[in-house]
C-alpha atoms as one frame of an Amber mdcrd trajectory, in Angstrom:
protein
  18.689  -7.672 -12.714  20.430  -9.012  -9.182  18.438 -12.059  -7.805  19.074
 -13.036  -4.426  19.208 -15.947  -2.578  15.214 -16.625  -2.093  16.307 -19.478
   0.682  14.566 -17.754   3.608  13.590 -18.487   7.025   9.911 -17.348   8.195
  11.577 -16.512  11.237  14.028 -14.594   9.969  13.663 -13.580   6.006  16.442
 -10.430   5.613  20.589 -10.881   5.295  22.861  -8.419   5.955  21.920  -6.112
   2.915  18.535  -5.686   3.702  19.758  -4.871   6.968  21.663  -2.234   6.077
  18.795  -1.296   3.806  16.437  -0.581   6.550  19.235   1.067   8.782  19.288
   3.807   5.874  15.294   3.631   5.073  15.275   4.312   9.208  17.347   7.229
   9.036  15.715   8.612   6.230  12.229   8.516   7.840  13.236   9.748  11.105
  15.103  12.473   9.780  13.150  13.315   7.052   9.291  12.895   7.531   8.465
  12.099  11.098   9.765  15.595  12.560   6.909  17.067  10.109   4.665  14.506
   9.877   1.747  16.189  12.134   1.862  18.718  10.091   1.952  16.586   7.118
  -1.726  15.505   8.455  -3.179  18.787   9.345  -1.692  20.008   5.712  -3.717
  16.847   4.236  -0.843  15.762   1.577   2.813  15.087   2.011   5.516  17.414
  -0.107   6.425  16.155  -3.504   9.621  16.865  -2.609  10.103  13.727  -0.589
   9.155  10.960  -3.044  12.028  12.897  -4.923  14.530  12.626  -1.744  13.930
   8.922  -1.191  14.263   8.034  -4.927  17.995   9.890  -4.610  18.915   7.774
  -2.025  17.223   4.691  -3.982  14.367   3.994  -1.900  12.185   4.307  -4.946
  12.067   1.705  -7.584  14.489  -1.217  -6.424  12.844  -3.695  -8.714  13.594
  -1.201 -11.915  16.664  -1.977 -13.919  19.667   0.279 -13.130  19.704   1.310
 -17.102  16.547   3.380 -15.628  17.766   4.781 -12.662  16.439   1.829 -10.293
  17.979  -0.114  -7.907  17.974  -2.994 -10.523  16.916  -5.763  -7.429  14.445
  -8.075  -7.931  13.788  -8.696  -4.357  10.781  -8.220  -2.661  12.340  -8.025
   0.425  13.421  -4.596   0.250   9.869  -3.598  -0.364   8.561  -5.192   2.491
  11.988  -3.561   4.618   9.945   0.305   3.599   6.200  -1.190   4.919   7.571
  -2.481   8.043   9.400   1.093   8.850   6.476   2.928   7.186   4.597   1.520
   9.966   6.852   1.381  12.595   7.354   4.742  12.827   3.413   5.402  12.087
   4.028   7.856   9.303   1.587   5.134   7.190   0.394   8.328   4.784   3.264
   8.530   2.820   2.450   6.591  -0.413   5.627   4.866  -0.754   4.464   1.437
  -0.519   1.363   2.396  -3.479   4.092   3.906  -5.487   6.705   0.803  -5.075
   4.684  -1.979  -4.884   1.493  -1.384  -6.237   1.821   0.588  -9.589   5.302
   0.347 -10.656   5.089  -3.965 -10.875   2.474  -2.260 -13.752   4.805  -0.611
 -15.688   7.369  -2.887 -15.151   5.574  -6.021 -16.331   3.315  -4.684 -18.989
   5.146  -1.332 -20.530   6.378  -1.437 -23.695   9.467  -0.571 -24.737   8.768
   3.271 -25.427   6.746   3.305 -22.292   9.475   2.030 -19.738  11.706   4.547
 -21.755   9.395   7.300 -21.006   7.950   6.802 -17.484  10.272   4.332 -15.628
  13.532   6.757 -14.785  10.907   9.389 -13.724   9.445   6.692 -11.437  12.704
   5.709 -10.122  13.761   9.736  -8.777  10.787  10.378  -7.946  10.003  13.317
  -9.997   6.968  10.911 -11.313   4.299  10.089  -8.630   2.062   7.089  -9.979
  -1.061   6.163  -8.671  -4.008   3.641  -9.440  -7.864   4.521 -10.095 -10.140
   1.303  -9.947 -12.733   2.375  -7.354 -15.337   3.702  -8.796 -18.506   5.615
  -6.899 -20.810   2.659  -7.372 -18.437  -0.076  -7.245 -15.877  -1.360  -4.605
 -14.107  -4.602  -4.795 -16.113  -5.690  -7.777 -13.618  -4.861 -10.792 -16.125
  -6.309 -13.531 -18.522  -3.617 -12.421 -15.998  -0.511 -13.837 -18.223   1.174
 -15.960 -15.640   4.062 -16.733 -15.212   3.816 -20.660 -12.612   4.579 -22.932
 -13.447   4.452 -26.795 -10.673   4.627 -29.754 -10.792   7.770 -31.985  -8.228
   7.531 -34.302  -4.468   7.349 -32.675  -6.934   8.676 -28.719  -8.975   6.635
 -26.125 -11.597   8.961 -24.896 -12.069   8.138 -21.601 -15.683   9.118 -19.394
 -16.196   8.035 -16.098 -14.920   8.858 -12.640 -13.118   7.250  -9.967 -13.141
   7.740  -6.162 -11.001   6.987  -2.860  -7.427   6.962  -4.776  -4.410   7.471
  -2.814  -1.869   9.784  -4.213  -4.928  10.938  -6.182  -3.638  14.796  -5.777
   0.227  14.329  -6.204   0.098  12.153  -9.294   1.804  12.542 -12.334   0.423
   9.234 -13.861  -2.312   7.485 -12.925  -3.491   3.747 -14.376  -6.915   4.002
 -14.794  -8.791   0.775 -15.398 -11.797   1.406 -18.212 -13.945  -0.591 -20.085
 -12.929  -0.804 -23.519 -15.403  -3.192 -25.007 -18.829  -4.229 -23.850 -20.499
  -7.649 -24.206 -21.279 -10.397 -22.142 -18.120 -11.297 -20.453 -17.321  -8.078
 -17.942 -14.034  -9.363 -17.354 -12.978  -9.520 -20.975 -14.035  -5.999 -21.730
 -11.684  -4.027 -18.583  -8.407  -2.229 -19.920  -5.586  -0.325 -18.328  -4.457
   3.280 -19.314  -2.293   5.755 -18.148  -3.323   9.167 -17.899  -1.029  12.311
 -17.326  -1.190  15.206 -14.840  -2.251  17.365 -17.725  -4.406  15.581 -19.803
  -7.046  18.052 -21.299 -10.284  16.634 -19.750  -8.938  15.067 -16.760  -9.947
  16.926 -13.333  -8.806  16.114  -9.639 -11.916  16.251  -7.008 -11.287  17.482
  -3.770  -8.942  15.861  -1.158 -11.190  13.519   0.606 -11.317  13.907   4.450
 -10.654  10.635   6.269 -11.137   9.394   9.732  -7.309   8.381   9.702  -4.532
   8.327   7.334  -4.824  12.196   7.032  -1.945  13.343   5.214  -2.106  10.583
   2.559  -4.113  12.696  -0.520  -6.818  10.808  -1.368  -9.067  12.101  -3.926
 -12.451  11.797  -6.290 -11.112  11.961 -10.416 -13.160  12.757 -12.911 -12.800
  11.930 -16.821 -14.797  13.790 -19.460 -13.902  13.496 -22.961 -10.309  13.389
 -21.291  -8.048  12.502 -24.653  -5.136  10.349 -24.062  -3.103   8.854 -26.791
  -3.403   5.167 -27.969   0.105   4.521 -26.841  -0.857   5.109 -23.169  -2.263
   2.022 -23.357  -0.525  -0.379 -20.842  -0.465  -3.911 -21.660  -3.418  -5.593
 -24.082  -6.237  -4.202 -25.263  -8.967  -6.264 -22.935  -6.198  -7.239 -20.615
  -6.902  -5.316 -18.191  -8.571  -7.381 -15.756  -6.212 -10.017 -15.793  -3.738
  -7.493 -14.828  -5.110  -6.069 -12.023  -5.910  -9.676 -10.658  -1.983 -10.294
 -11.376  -0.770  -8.108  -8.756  -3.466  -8.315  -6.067  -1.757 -11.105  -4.031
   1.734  -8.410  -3.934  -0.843  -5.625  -2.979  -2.057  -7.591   0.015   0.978
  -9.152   0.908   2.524  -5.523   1.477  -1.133  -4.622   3.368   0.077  -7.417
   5.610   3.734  -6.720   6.138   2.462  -3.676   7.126  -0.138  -4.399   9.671
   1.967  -6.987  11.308   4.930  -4.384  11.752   2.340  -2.048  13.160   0.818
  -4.153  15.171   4.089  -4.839  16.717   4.835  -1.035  17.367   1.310  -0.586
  19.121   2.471  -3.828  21.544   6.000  -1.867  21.993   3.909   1.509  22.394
   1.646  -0.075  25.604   4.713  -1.719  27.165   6.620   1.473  27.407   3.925
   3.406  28.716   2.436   1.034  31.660   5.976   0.324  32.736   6.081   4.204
  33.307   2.095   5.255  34.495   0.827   5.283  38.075  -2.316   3.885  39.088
  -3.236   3.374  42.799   0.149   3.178  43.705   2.355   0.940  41.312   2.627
   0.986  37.670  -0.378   0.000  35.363   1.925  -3.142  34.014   1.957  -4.339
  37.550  -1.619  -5.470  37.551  -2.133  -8.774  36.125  -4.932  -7.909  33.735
  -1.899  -5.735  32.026   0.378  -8.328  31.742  -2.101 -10.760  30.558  -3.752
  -8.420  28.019  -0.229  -7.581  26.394   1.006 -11.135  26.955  -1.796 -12.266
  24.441  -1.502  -9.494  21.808   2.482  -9.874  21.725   1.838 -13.648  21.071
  -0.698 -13.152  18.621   1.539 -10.532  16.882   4.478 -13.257  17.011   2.137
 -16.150  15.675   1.122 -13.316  12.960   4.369 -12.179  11.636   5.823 -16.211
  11.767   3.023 -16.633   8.892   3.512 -13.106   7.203   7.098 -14.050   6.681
   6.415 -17.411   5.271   3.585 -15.770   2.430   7.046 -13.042   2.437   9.470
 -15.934   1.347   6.835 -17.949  -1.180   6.146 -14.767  -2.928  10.006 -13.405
  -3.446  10.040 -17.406  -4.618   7.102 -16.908  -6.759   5.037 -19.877  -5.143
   2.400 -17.159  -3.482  -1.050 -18.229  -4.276  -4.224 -15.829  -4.154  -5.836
 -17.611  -1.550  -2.467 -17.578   0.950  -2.339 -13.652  -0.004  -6.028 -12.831
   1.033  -5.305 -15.158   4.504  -2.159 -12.955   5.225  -4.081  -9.465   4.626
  -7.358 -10.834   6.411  -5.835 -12.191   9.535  -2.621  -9.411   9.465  -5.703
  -6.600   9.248  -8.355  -7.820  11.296  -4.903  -8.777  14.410  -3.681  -5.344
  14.262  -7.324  -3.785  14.920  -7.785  -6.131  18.028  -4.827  -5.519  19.354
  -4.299  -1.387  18.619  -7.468  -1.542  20.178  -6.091  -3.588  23.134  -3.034
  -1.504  23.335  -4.845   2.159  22.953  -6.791   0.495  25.908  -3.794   0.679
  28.206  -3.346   4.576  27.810  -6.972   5.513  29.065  -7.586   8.709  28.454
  -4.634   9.752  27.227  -5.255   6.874  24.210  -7.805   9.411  23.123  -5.266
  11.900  22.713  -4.149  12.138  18.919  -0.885  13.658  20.477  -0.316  10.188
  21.561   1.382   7.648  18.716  -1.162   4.889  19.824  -4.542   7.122  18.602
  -2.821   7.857  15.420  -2.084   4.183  14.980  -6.023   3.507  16.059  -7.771
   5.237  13.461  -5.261   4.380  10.961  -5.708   0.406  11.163  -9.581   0.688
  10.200  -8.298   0.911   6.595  -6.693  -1.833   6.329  -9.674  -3.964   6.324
 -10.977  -2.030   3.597  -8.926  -1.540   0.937  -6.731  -3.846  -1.155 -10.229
  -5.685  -1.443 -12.408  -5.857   1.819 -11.972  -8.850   4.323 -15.598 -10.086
   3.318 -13.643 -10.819  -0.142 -10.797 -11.874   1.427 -13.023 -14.736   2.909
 -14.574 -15.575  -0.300 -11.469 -15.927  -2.132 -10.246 -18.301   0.947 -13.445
 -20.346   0.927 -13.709 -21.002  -2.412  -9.884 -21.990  -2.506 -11.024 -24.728
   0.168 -14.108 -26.234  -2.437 -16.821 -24.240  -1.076
Protein backbone atom coordinates (compact mmCIF):
# COMPACT_ATOMS: atom_id res chain seq x y z
CA UNK A 1 0.00 0.00 0.00
CA UNK A 2 1.56 3.74 -0.93
CA UNK A 3 0.84 6.23 1.97
CA UNK A 4 1.28 9.71 1.29
CA UNK A 5 2.33 12.54 2.96
CA UNK A 6 -1.04 13.33 5.13
CA UNK A 7 0.70 16.97 6.00
CA UNK A 8 -2.04 19.03 4.32
CA UNK A 9 -3.14 22.48 4.14
CA UNK A 10 -7.10 23.19 4.43
CA UNK A 11 -6.43 25.64 1.92
CA UNK A 12 -4.84 23.68 -0.29
CA UNK A 13 -4.97 19.64 0.44
CA UNK A 14 -3.74 18.00 -3.24
CA UNK A 15 0.21 17.80 -4.61
CA UNK A 16 1.11 17.41 -7.88
CA UNK A 17 -0.21 13.73 -8.28
CA UNK A 18 -3.55 14.36 -7.40
CA UNK A 19 -3.30 17.03 -9.77
CA UNK A 20 -2.56 15.15 -12.47
CA UNK A 21 -5.16 12.75 -11.16
CA UNK A 22 -8.00 15.04 -11.67
CA UNK A 23 -6.54 16.41 -15.06
CA UNK A 24 -7.18 12.66 -16.30
CA UNK A 25 -10.55 12.07 -14.09
CA UNK A 26 -11.50 15.62 -16.11
CA UNK A 27 -10.84 14.29 -19.37
CA UNK A 28 -12.44 11.20 -18.78
CA UNK A 29 -15.77 12.78 -17.72
CA UNK A 30 -15.90 15.30 -20.34
CA UNK A 31 -15.16 12.98 -22.94
CA UNK A 32 -16.83 10.18 -21.79
CA UNK A 33 -20.18 10.86 -19.90
CA UNK A 34 -21.15 14.47 -20.14
CA UNK A 35 -21.68 14.44 -24.12
CA UNK A 36 -24.46 11.66 -23.18
CA UNK A 37 -25.36 12.48 -19.99
CA UNK A 38 -29.03 13.97 -20.88
CA UNK A 39 -29.66 11.10 -22.28
CA UNK A 40 -28.23 9.19 -19.51
CA UNK A 41 -31.28 10.91 -17.46
CA UNK A 42 -34.09 10.49 -19.82
CA UNK A 43 -32.70 6.64 -20.20
CA UNK A 44 -32.96 6.54 -16.17
CA UNK A 45 -29.51 4.46 -15.62
CA UNK A 46 -26.03 5.05 -16.85
CA UNK A 47 -24.25 2.14 -19.21
CA UNK A 48 -22.38 -0.52 -17.38
CA UNK A 49 -19.95 -0.03 -19.70
CA UNK A 50 -18.53 3.04 -18.06
CA UNK A 51 -17.83 1.87 -14.49
CA UNK A 52 -15.78 -0.67 -16.70
CA UNK A 53 -13.92 2.31 -18.72
CA UNK A 54 -13.00 4.27 -15.61
CA UNK A 55 -11.75 1.17 -13.70
CA UNK A 56 -9.23 0.67 -17.00
CA UNK A 57 -7.93 3.85 -16.59
CA UNK A 58 -7.85 3.28 -12.61
CA UNK A 59 -10.44 5.52 -11.50
CA UNK A 60 -12.04 2.64 -9.70
CA UNK A 61 -10.65 1.22 -6.57
CA UNK A 62 -7.44 3.37 -5.67
CA UNK A 63 -7.52 2.26 -2.08
CA UNK A 64 -7.39 -1.68 -3.33
CA UNK A 65 -4.00 -3.28 -3.35
CA UNK A 66 -2.38 -3.49 -6.82
CA UNK A 67 -2.16 -7.55 -6.27
CA UNK A 68 -6.08 -6.93 -7.09
CA UNK A 69 -6.04 -4.77 -9.84
CA UNK A 70 -6.36 -1.41 -7.66
CA UNK A 71 -4.55 1.51 -7.60
CA UNK A 72 -2.94 0.22 -4.30
CA UNK A 73 -3.21 4.16 -2.66
CA UNK A 74 -4.38 4.65 0.52
CA UNK A 75 -5.27 8.19 0.06
CA UNK A 76 -8.43 9.63 0.40
CA UNK A 77 -7.60 12.37 -1.55
CA UNK A 78 -8.03 10.85 -4.79
CA UNK A 79 -11.53 9.97 -3.80
CA UNK A 80 -12.49 13.25 -2.92
CA UNK A 81 -10.44 14.51 -6.55
CA UNK A 82 -13.72 12.11 -8.45
CA UNK A 83 -16.65 13.98 -6.02
CA UNK A 84 -15.38 17.33 -6.68
CA UNK A 85 -15.36 16.65 -10.72
CA UNK A 86 -18.48 14.46 -10.33
CA UNK A 87 -20.01 17.61 -9.33
CA UNK A 88 -18.35 20.04 -11.15
CA UNK A 89 -19.34 18.94 -14.22
CA UNK A 90 -23.03 18.08 -12.74
CA UNK A 91 -23.07 14.55 -14.04
CA UNK A 92 -23.78 13.70 -9.97
CA UNK A 93 -25.80 10.27 -11.20
CA UNK A 94 -23.01 8.33 -11.95
CA UNK A 95 -22.42 6.12 -8.85
CA UNK A 96 -18.81 6.41 -8.73
CA UNK A 97 -18.45 7.98 -5.47
CA UNK A 98 -21.16 4.94 -3.83
CA UNK A 99 -19.03 2.45 -5.57
CA UNK A 100 -15.46 3.98 -4.33
CA UNK A 101 -16.14 5.28 -1.21
CA UNK A 102 -19.03 3.86 0.20
CA UNK A 103 -19.04 0.00 -0.37
CA UNK A 104 -15.65 -0.96 -1.35
CA UNK A 105 -14.01 0.52 2.37
CA UNK A 106 -16.61 -2.74 3.15
CA UNK A 107 -14.91 -5.21 1.45
CA UNK A 108 -11.75 -3.88 1.98
CA UNK A 109 -11.86 -3.72 5.78
CA UNK A 110 -14.02 -6.64 6.63
CA UNK A 111 -13.54 -9.40 3.61
CA UNK A 112 -11.90 -12.30 4.27
CA UNK A 113 -9.33 -13.65 2.55
CA UNK A 114 -11.45 -15.77 -0.05
CA UNK A 115 -13.77 -12.85 -0.29
CA UNK A 116 -11.20 -10.06 -1.37
CA UNK A 117 -9.93 -12.94 -3.71
CA UNK A 118 -13.27 -13.27 -5.21
CA UNK A 119 -14.91 -9.80 -5.41
CA UNK A 120 -12.09 -7.18 -5.07
CA UNK A 121 -10.32 -7.41 -8.82
CA UNK A 122 -13.93 -7.40 -10.19
CA UNK A 123 -14.47 -4.22 -8.13
CA UNK A 124 -11.35 -2.69 -9.25
CA UNK A 125 -12.30 -3.03 -13.50
CA UNK A 126 -15.36 -2.46 -13.00
CA UNK A 127 -16.97 -5.47 -14.34
CA UNK A 128 -18.47 -5.69 -10.54
CA UNK A 129 -20.94 -2.85 -9.63
CA UNK A 130 -21.48 -2.88 -5.68
CA UNK A 131 -24.09 -1.26 -4.00
CA UNK A 132 -25.55 -0.93 -0.34
CA UNK A 133 -29.27 -1.80 0.89
CA UNK A 134 -29.98 -0.37 4.50
CA UNK A 135 -33.16 1.65 3.85
CA UNK A 136 -35.82 -0.14 4.44
CA UNK A 137 -39.75 0.93 3.60
CA UNK A 138 -40.50 1.68 7.23
CA UNK A 139 -37.25 2.81 8.37
CA UNK A 140 -34.84 5.70 7.35
CA UNK A 141 -31.87 6.74 9.29
CA UNK A 142 -32.75 4.46 12.14
CA UNK A 143 -30.39 1.31 11.41
CA UNK A 144 -31.59 -0.61 14.69
CA UNK A 145 -35.04 -0.58 13.16
CA UNK A 146 -33.86 -3.14 9.98
CA UNK A 147 -36.22 -5.71 10.35
CA UNK A 148 -34.99 -7.59 7.10
CA UNK A 149 -33.89 -11.12 8.50
CA UNK A 150 -31.52 -13.56 7.52
CA UNK A 151 -31.61 -17.05 9.37
CA UNK A 152 -28.74 -19.90 9.04
CA UNK A 153 -29.81 -23.18 7.31
CA UNK A 154 -27.05 -25.27 7.18
CA UNK A 155 -23.86 -23.77 5.08
CA UNK A 156 -27.25 -20.59 3.68
CA UNK A 157 -28.63 -17.37 5.35
CA UNK A 158 -32.14 -17.09 4.17
CA UNK A 159 -32.73 -13.73 3.88
CA UNK A 160 -36.72 -12.00 3.91
CA UNK A 161 -37.25 -8.53 3.85
CA UNK A 162 -36.99 -5.69 1.38
CA UNK A 163 -35.13 -2.64 0.95
CA UNK A 164 -35.95 0.68 -0.80
CA UNK A 165 -34.24 3.97 -2.31
CA UNK A 166 -30.73 2.14 -3.20
CA UNK A 167 -28.55 3.70 -5.66
CA UNK A 168 -27.02 1.46 -8.19
CA UNK A 169 -29.94 -0.74 -7.08
CA UNK A 170 -30.46 -1.89 -10.97
CA UNK A 171 -26.74 -2.18 -12.16
CA UNK A 172 -25.46 -4.18 -9.21
CA UNK A 173 -23.62 -7.16 -9.21
CA UNK A 174 -23.23 -7.26 -5.34
CA UNK A 175 -25.09 -5.67 -3.01
CA UNK A 176 -24.36 -5.53 1.10
CA UNK A 177 -27.46 -5.95 2.57
CA UNK A 178 -27.70 -5.22 6.27
CA UNK A 179 -30.21 -8.00 8.09
CA UNK A 180 -31.00 -8.91 11.35
CA UNK A 181 -29.47 -12.01 12.30
CA UNK A 182 -30.45 -12.40 15.89
CA UNK A 183 -33.26 -10.87 17.86
CA UNK A 184 -33.27 -9.84 21.54
CA UNK A 185 -33.15 -6.85 23.41
CA UNK A 186 -30.21 -5.01 22.14
CA UNK A 187 -31.23 -3.96 18.25
CA UNK A 188 -27.85 -2.98 17.63
CA UNK A 189 -26.27 -6.28 18.57
CA UNK A 190 -28.57 -8.32 16.42
CA UNK A 191 -27.78 -6.23 12.63
CA UNK A 192 -25.39 -8.23 10.17
CA UNK A 193 -23.91 -7.55 6.78
CA UNK A 194 -24.25 -9.88 3.67
CA UNK A 195 -23.53 -9.81 0.26
CA UNK A 196 -25.92 -10.88 -2.18
CA UNK A 197 -25.27 -11.62 -5.99
CA UNK A 198 -27.01 -10.45 -9.18
CA UNK A 199 -28.41 -13.92 -9.45
CA UNK A 200 -29.27 -15.11 -6.29
CA UNK A 201 -32.43 -17.39 -6.61
CA UNK A 202 -34.98 -15.35 -4.55
CA UNK A 203 -33.59 -12.01 -4.92
CA UNK A 204 -35.81 -9.56 -7.22
CA UNK A 205 -35.02 -5.86 -8.37
CA UNK A 206 -38.28 -3.43 -8.03
CA UNK A 207 -38.74 -0.94 -10.48
CA UNK A 208 -36.37 2.05 -11.12
CA UNK A 209 -37.68 4.63 -8.82
CA UNK A 210 -38.56 8.03 -10.45
CA UNK A 211 -36.89 10.96 -8.70
CA UNK A 212 -37.35 14.64 -8.70
CA UNK A 213 -33.49 14.93 -9.56
CA UNK A 214 -30.61 12.72 -9.91
CA UNK A 215 -32.44 10.94 -12.85
CA UNK A 216 -30.06 8.77 -14.43
CA UNK A 217 -28.63 7.39 -11.15
CA UNK A 218 -30.83 3.78 -10.90
CA UNK A 219 -32.33 3.78 -7.84
CA UNK A 220 -34.48 0.97 -6.99
CA UNK A 221 -37.01 -1.03 -4.39
CA UNK A 222 -35.23 -4.92 -3.66
CA UNK A 223 -37.01 -7.49 -2.51
CA UNK A 224 -35.72 -10.78 -0.60
CA UNK A 225 -37.87 -13.89 -0.30
CA UNK A 226 -36.40 -17.02 0.78
CA UNK A 227 -33.40 -15.51 -1.32
CA UNK A 228 -30.48 -18.31 -0.41
CA UNK A 229 -27.07 -16.99 -0.15
CA UNK A 230 -24.19 -18.96 1.14
CA UNK A 231 -22.74 -18.61 4.72
CA UNK A 232 -19.51 -17.39 3.29
CA UNK A 233 -21.19 -14.21 1.93
CA UNK A 234 -21.13 -13.16 5.16
CA UNK A 235 -18.96 -9.95 5.46
CA UNK A 236 -17.31 -9.33 8.63
CA UNK A 237 -18.87 -10.85 12.19
CA UNK A 238 -21.78 -12.43 12.72
CA UNK A 239 -23.73 -9.43 14.81
CA UNK A 240 -21.21 -6.96 13.55
CA UNK A 241 -23.02 -5.46 11.42
CA UNK A 242 -24.04 -2.39 13.00
CA UNK A 243 -20.82 -1.44 14.12
CA UNK A 244 -19.81 -1.58 10.60
CA UNK A 245 -22.08 0.48 9.05
CA UNK A 246 -21.50 3.15 11.88
CA UNK A 247 -17.61 2.65 10.90
CA UNK A 248 -17.85 4.19 7.63
CA UNK A 249 -20.60 6.80 8.05
CA UNK A 250 -18.23 9.73 8.85
CA UNK A 251 -16.24 8.71 5.05
CA UNK A 252 -19.86 8.56 3.57
CA UNK A 253 -20.60 12.10 4.66
CA UNK A 254 -17.37 13.47 4.27
CA UNK A 255 -17.59 12.56 0.40
CA UNK A 256 -21.54 14.02 0.62
CA UNK A 257 -19.64 17.15 1.58
CA UNK A 258 -16.74 17.29 -0.81
CA UNK A 259 -19.31 17.05 -3.10
CA UNK A 260 -21.73 19.72 -2.25
CA UNK A 261 -19.02 22.19 -1.64
CA UNK A 262 -17.53 21.54 -5.26
CA UNK A 263 -21.04 21.98 -6.52
CA UNK A 264 -21.84 24.68 -4.83
CA UNK A 265 -18.87 26.30 -6.27
CA UNK A 266 -19.89 25.41 -9.96
CA UNK A 267 -23.51 26.92 -9.38
CA UNK A 268 -21.50 30.39 -8.10
CA UNK A 269 -19.23 29.98 -11.44
CA UNK A 270 -22.58 29.08 -13.43
CA UNK A 271 -24.44 32.69 -12.26
CA UNK A 272 -21.26 34.71 -12.83
CA UNK A 273 -20.92 33.66 -16.39
CA UNK A 274 -24.35 34.17 -17.24
CA UNK A 275 -25.15 37.83 -15.67
CA UNK A 276 -21.85 39.02 -17.05
CA UNK A 277 -23.47 38.04 -20.49
CA UNK A 278 -27.66 38.81 -19.99
CA UNK A 279 -29.37 42.12 -20.72
CA UNK A 280 -31.76 43.66 -18.53
CA UNK A 281 -32.95 47.29 -19.02
CA UNK A 282 -29.98 48.14 -20.69
CA UNK A 283 -26.70 46.76 -18.99
CA UNK A 284 -25.90 43.38 -17.85
CA UNK A 285 -27.82 41.69 -14.88
CA UNK A 286 -24.23 41.63 -12.85
CA UNK A 287 -24.26 45.35 -13.14
CA UNK A 288 -26.99 45.86 -10.61
CA UNK A 289 -25.84 45.84 -7.16
CA UNK A 290 -28.33 43.35 -5.78
CA UNK A 291 -26.26 40.87 -8.31
CA UNK A 292 -23.09 41.57 -7.09
CA UNK A 293 -24.11 41.48 -3.57
CA UNK A 294 -26.17 38.26 -3.85
CA UNK A 295 -23.11 36.37 -5.53
CA UNK A 296 -20.61 38.24 -3.36
CA UNK A 297 -22.25 36.42 -0.29
CA UNK A 298 -22.73 32.91 -1.77
CA UNK A 299 -18.99 32.90 -3.20
CA UNK A 300 -17.89 33.78 0.42
CA UNK A 301 -19.98 31.38 2.01
CA UNK A 302 -18.80 28.71 -0.52
CA UNK A 303 -15.05 29.83 0.36
CA UNK A 304 -15.73 29.77 4.26
CA UNK A 305 -17.39 26.19 3.35
CA UNK A 306 -14.76 24.46 1.44
CA UNK A 307 -11.79 26.12 4.05
CA UNK A 308 -13.67 23.69 6.67
CA UNK A 309 -14.44 20.76 4.15
CA UNK A 310 -10.75 20.57 3.52
CA UNK A 311 -9.74 20.59 7.08
CA UNK A 312 -12.51 17.39 8.01
CA UNK A 313 -10.55 16.27 4.22
CA UNK A 314 -7.01 16.34 5.90
CA UNK A 315 -8.13 14.85 9.63
CA UNK A 316 -9.80 12.01 7.94
CA UNK A 317 -6.83 10.93 5.29
CA UNK A 318 -4.94 11.41 8.98
CA UNK A 319 -7.44 9.30 10.64
CA UNK A 320 -8.31 11.98 13.42
CA UNK A 321 -12.06 12.50 11.78
CA UNK A 322 -14.58 12.25 14.48
CA UNK A 323 -18.44 11.50 13.88
CA UNK A 324 -19.55 14.62 15.13
CA UNK A 325 -16.94 16.85 12.72
CA UNK A 326 -18.31 14.44 9.77
CA UNK A 327 -22.12 15.15 10.38
CA UNK A 328 -21.05 19.24 10.73
CA UNK A 329 -19.27 18.99 7.26
CA UNK A 330 -22.35 17.12 5.47
CA UNK A 331 -24.99 19.36 7.42
CA UNK A 332 -23.55 22.73 6.74
CA UNK A 333 -21.83 21.53 3.05
CA UNK A 334 -25.72 20.30 2.19
CA UNK A 335 -27.91 22.71 3.65
CA UNK A 336 -24.91 25.88 1.79
CA UNK A 337 -25.23 24.39 -1.52
CA UNK A 338 -29.24 24.46 -1.41
CA UNK A 339 -29.16 28.24 -0.38
CA UNK A 340 -26.98 29.17 -2.68
CA UNK A 341 -28.12 26.88 -6.05
CA UNK A 342 -31.13 28.44 -5.06
CA UNK A 343 -29.51 31.93 -5.04
CA UNK A 344 -27.68 31.25 -8.19
CA UNK A 345 -30.77 29.51 -10.25
CA UNK A 346 -32.28 32.92 -9.07
CA UNK A 347 -30.03 34.90 -11.37
CA UNK A 348 -31.20 33.02 -14.63
CA UNK A 349 -35.03 33.88 -14.23
CA UNK A 350 -36.82 32.09 -16.37
CA UNK A 351 -34.42 30.50 -18.11
CA UNK A 352 -33.30 28.85 -14.39
CA UNK A 353 -36.47 26.91 -14.95
CA UNK A 354 -35.18 25.52 -17.98
CA UNK A 355 -33.68 21.91 -17.33
CA UNK A 356 -31.64 22.69 -20.59
CA UNK A 357 -29.85 25.02 -18.38
CA UNK A 358 -26.82 23.35 -16.04
CA UNK A 359 -28.12 25.49 -13.03
CA UNK A 360 -31.89 23.57 -12.92
CA UNK A 361 -30.15 20.32 -13.16
CA UNK A 362 -27.89 21.32 -10.32
CA UNK A 363 -31.30 22.66 -8.39
CA UNK A 364 -33.18 19.63 -8.11
CA UNK A 365 -30.19 17.61 -7.63
CA UNK A 366 -28.96 19.34 -4.24
CA UNK A 367 -32.39 18.42 -2.40
CA UNK A 368 -30.77 14.99 -1.88
CA UNK A 369 -28.14 15.78 -0.25
CA UNK A 370 -29.92 16.66 2.84
CA UNK A 371 -31.47 13.42 2.80
CA UNK A 372 -29.42 10.74 2.43
CA UNK A 373 -26.16 9.66 4.08
CA UNK A 374 -28.48 10.18 7.26
CA UNK A 375 -30.87 13.29 7.21
CA UNK A 376 -29.62 16.75 8.59
CA UNK A 377 -32.19 16.38 11.58
CA UNK A 378 -29.59 13.43 12.54
CA UNK A 379 -26.85 15.23 11.58
CA UNK A 380 -27.88 17.75 14.39
CA UNK A 381 -28.41 15.15 16.91
CA UNK A 382 -25.20 13.54 16.47
CA UNK A 383 -23.60 17.27 16.78
CA UNK A 384 -25.60 18.11 19.89
CA UNK A 385 -25.04 15.29 21.74
CA UNK A 386 -21.19 15.52 20.88
CA UNK A 387 -21.49 19.07 22.68
CA UNK A 388 -23.21 17.31 26.22
CA UNK A 389 -26.68 17.84 25.31
Amino acid sequence: MVKFDTKISPASPYDAEHDDFRASFRTFVESRIKPQYPQYELDGILPRKLFEEAGSHGFLGTAIGEEFGGGGASDFRFNAVIAEEVARAGVVSFGINLHNDICIPYFLRYGDAEQKKRWLPGLASGSLIAAIAMTEPGTGSDLAGISTTAVREGDSYVLNGSKTFISNGINADLIIVAARSENGENRHAGLSLFVVERDTEGFTRGRNLDKIGMHGQDTAELSFQDARIPAQNLLGELGGGFRALVSNLPQERLTIAIASAAAAQQAVTLAVDYVKERKAFGKTVGDFQNTRFVLASAQTEVAMLRTFVNSCLAEHVDGRLSADRAAMAKMAATEIQGRVTDQCLQMFGGYGYMTEYPIARAYVDARVQRIYGGTNEIMREIVGKSMGL
